[in-house]
DOTOR-295287 format. One record per residue (C-alpha): x negated, y negated, z; residue in one letter. Coordinates in Angstrom, 3 decimals, decimal comma. Example, Ala and Ser with C-alpha at 12.3 -4.5 7.8 and 13.67 -1.06 7.14 Angstrom:
REM residues 2
<site><X>-12,300</X><Y>4,500</Y><Z>7,800</Z><res>a</res></site>
<site><X>-13,670</X><Y>1,060</Y><Z>7,140</Z><res>s</res></site>
REM end
This chain:
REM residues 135
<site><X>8,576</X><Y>0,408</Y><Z>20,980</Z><res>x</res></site>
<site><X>11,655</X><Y>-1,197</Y><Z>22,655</Z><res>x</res></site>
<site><X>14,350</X><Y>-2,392</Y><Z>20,386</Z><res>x</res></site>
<site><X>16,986</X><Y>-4,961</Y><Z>21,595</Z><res>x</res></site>
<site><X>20,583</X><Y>-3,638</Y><Z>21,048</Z><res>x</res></site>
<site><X>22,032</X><Y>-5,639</Y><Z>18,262</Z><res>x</res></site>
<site><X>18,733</X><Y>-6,421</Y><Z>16,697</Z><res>x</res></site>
<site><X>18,475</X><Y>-5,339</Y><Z>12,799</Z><res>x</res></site>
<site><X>15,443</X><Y>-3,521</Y><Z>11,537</Z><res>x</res></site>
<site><X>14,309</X><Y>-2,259</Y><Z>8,332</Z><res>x</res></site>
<site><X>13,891</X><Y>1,404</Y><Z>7,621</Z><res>x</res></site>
<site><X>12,226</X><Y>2,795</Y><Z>4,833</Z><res>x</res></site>
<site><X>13,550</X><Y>5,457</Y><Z>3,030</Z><res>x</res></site>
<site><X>11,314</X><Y>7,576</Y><Z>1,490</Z><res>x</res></site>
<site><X>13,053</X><Y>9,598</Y><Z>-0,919</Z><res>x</res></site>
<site><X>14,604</X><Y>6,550</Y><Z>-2,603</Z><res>x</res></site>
<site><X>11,795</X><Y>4,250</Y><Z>-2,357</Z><res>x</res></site>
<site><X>14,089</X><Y>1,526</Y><Z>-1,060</Z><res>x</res></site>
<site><X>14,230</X><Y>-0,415</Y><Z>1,993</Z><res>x</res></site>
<site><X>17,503</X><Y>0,144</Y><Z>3,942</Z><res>x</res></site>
<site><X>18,838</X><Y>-2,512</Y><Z>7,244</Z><res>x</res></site>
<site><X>19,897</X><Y>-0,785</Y><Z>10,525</Z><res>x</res></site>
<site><X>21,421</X><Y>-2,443</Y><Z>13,287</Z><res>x</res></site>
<site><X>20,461</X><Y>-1,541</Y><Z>16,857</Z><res>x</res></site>
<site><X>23,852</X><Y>0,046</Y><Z>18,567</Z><res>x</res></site>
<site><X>22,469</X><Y>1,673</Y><Z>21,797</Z><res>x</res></site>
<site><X>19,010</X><Y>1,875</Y><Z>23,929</Z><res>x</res></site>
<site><X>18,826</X><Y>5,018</Y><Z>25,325</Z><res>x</res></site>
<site><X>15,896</X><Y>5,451</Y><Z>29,055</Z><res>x</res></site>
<site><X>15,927</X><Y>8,594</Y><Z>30,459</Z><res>x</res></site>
<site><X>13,910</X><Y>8,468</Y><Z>33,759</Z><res>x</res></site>
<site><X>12,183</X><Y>12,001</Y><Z>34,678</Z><res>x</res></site>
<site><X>9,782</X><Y>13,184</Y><Z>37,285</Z><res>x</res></site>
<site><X>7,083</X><Y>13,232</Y><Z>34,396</Z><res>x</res></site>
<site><X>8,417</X><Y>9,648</Y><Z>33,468</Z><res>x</res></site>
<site><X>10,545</X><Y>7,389</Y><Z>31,118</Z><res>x</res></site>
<site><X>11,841</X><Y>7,949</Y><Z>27,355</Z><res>x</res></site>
<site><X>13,358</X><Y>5,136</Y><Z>25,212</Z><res>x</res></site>
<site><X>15,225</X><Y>6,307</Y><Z>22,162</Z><res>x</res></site>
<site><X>17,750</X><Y>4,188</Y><Z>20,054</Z><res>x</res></site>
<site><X>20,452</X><Y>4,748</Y><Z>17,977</Z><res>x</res></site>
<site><X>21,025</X><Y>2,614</Y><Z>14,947</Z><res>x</res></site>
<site><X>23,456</X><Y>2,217</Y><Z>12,239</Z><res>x</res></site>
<site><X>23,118</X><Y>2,320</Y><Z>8,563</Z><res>x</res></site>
<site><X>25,246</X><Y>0,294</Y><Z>6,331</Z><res>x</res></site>
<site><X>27,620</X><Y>3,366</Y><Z>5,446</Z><res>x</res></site>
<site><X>28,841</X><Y>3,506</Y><Z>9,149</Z><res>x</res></site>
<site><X>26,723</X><Y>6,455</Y><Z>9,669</Z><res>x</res></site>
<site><X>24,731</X><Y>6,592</Y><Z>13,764</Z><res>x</res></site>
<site><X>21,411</X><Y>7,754</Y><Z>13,707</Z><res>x</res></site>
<site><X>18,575</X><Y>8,643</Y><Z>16,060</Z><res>x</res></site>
<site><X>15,943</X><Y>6,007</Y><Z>15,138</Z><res>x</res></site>
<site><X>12,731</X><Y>8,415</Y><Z>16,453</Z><res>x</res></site>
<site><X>14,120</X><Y>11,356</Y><Z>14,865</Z><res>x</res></site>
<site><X>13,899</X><Y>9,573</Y><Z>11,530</Z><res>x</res></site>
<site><X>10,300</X><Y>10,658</Y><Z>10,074</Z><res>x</res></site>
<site><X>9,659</X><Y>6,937</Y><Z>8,534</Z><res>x</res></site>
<site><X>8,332</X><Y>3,777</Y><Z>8,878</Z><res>x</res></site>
<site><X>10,714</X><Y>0,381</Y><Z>10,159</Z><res>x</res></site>
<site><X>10,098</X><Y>-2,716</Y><Z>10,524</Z><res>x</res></site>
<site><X>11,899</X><Y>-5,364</Y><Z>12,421</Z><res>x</res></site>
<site><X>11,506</X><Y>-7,998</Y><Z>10,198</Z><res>x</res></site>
<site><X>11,583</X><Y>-8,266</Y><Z>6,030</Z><res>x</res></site>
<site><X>8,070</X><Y>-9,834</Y><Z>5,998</Z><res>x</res></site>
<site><X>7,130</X><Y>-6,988</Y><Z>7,695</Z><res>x</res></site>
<site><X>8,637</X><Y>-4,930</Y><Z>5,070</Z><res>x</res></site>
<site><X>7,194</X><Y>-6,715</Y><Z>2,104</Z><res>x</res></site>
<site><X>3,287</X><Y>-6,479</Y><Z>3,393</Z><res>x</res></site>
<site><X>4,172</X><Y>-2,549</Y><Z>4,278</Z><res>x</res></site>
<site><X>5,198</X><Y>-2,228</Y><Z>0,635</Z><res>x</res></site>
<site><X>2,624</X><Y>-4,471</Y><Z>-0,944</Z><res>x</res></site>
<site><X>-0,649</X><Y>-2,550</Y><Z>0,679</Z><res>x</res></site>
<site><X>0,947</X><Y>0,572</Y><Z>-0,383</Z><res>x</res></site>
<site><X>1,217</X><Y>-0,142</Y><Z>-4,243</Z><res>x</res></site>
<site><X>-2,472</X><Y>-1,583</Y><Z>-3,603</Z><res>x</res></site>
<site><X>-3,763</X><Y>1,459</Y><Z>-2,432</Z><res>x</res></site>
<site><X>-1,855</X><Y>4,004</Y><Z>-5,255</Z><res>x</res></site>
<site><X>-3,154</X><Y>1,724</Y><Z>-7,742</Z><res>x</res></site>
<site><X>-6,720</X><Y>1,208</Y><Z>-6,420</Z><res>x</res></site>
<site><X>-6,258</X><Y>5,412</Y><Z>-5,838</Z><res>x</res></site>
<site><X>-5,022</X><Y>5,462</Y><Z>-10,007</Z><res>x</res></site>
<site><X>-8,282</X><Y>3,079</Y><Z>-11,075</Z><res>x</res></site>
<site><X>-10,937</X><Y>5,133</Y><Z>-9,097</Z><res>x</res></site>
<site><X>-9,754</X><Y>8,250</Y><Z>-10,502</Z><res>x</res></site>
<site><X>-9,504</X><Y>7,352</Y><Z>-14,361</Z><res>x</res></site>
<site><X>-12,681</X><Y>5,736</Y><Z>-13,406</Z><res>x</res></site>
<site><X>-14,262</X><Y>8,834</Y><Z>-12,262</Z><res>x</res></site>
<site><X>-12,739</X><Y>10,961</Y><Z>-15,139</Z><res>x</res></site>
<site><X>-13,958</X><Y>8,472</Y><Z>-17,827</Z><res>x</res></site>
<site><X>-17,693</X><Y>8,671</Y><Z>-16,441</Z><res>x</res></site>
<site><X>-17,425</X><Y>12,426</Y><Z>-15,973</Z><res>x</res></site>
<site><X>-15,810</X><Y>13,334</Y><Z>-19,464</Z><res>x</res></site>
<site><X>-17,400</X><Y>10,156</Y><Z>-21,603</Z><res>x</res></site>
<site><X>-20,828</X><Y>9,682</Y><Z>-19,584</Z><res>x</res></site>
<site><X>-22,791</X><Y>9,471</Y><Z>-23,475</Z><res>x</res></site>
<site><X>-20,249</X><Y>6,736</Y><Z>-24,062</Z><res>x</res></site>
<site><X>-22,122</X><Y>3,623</Y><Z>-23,133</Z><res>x</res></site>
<site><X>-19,302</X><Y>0,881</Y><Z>-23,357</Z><res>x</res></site>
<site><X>-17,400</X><Y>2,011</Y><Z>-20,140</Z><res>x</res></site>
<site><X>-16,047</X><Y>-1,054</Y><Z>-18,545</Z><res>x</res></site>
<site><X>-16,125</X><Y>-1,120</Y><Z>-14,596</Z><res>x</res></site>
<site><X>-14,697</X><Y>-3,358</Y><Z>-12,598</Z><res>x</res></site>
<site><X>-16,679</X><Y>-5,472</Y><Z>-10,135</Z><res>x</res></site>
<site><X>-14,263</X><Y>-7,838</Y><Z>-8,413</Z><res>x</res></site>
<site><X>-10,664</X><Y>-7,935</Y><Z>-9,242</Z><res>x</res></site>
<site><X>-10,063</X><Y>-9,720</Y><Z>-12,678</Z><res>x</res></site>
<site><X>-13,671</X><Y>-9,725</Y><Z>-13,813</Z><res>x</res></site>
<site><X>-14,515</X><Y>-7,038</Y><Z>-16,296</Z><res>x</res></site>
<site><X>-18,152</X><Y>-5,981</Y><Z>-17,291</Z><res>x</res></site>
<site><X>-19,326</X><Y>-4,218</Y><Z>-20,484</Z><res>x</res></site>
<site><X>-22,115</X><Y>-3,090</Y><Z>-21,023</Z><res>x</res></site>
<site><X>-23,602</X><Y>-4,721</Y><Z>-24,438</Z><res>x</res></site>
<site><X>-27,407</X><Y>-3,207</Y><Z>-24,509</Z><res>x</res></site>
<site><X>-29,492</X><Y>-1,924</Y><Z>-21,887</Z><res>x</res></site>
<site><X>-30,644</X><Y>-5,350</Y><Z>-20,253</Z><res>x</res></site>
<site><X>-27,349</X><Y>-6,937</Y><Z>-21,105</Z><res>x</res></site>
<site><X>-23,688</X><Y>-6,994</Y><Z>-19,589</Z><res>x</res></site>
<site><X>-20,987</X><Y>-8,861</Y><Z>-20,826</Z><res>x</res></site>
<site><X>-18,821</X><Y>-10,123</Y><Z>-17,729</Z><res>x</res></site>
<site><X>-15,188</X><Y>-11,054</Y><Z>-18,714</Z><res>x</res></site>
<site><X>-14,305</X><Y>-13,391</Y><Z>-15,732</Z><res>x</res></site>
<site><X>-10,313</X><Y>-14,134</Y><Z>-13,909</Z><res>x</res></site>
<site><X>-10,305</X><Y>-17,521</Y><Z>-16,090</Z><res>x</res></site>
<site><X>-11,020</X><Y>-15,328</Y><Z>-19,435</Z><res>x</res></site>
<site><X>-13,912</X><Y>-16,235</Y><Z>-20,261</Z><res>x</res></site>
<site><X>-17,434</X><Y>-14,168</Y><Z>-21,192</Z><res>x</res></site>
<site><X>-20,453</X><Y>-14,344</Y><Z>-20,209</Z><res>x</res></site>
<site><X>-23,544</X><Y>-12,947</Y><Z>-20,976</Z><res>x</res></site>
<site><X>-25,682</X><Y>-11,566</Y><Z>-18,042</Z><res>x</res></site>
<site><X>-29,438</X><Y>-10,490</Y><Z>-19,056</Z><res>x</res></site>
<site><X>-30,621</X><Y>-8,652</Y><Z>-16,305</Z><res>x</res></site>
<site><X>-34,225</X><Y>-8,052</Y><Z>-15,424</Z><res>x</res></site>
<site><X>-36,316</X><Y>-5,487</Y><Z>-15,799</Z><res>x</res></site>
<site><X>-37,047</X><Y>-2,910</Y><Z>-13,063</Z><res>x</res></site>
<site><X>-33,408</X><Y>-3,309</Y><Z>-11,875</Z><res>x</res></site>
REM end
């Protein structure tokens, strides 16, 4: 990717789960026989010149950018953290028949007898879902 010099990006730092600005200083093309490199050098806000591809992160060039990044992360640890408490419940409580699952974000089922589920839906209310036999 080609980065104007001057332009300010967003790096994120993994260590300290925060989102640190960069400003472009210098483009770097090296033409070769076996063809062209691009690398840039950026600066951090405590004066300090880095190599932006030797830095083993993610950057954005735009705080939008950022925010999305971040946001689909958190989805996917906690989506990771539901599926696996999930799976441990049904493993270590599987004679336990009132283990709620999740069908669609928000709603909640329980399971109230065998042809019966009680579905908490987004607005808070319940409902009570008799389902047929041979399902």
């Amino acid at each position: 990717m080609i980065l104007d010099v001057g332009s300010i990006i967003y790096i994120i730092d993994p260590n300290k789960k925060s989102v640190i600005p960069a400003r472009v200083n210098e483009q770097l093309v090296s033409k070769t026989l076996k063809g062209e490199n691009v690398t840039h050098n950026i600066e951090v806000p405590n004066g300090k010149v880095l190599s932006l591809e030797s830095l083993d992160t993610a950057f954005f060039s735009s705080l939008e950018e950022v925010h999305d990044f971040l946001l689909d992360r958190a989805k996917e640890m906690i989506d990771i953290g539901i599926q696996e408490a999930k799976q441990v419940a049904e493993e270590k409580f599987a004679d336990h028949k009132n283990i709620k699952h999740s069908e669609q974000p928000g709603d909640t089922l329980g399971v109230t007898s065998e042809n019966n589920i009680m579905v908490t839906l987004d607005n808070g209310r319940s409902v009570n879902v008799k389902i047929p036999e041979g399902f």
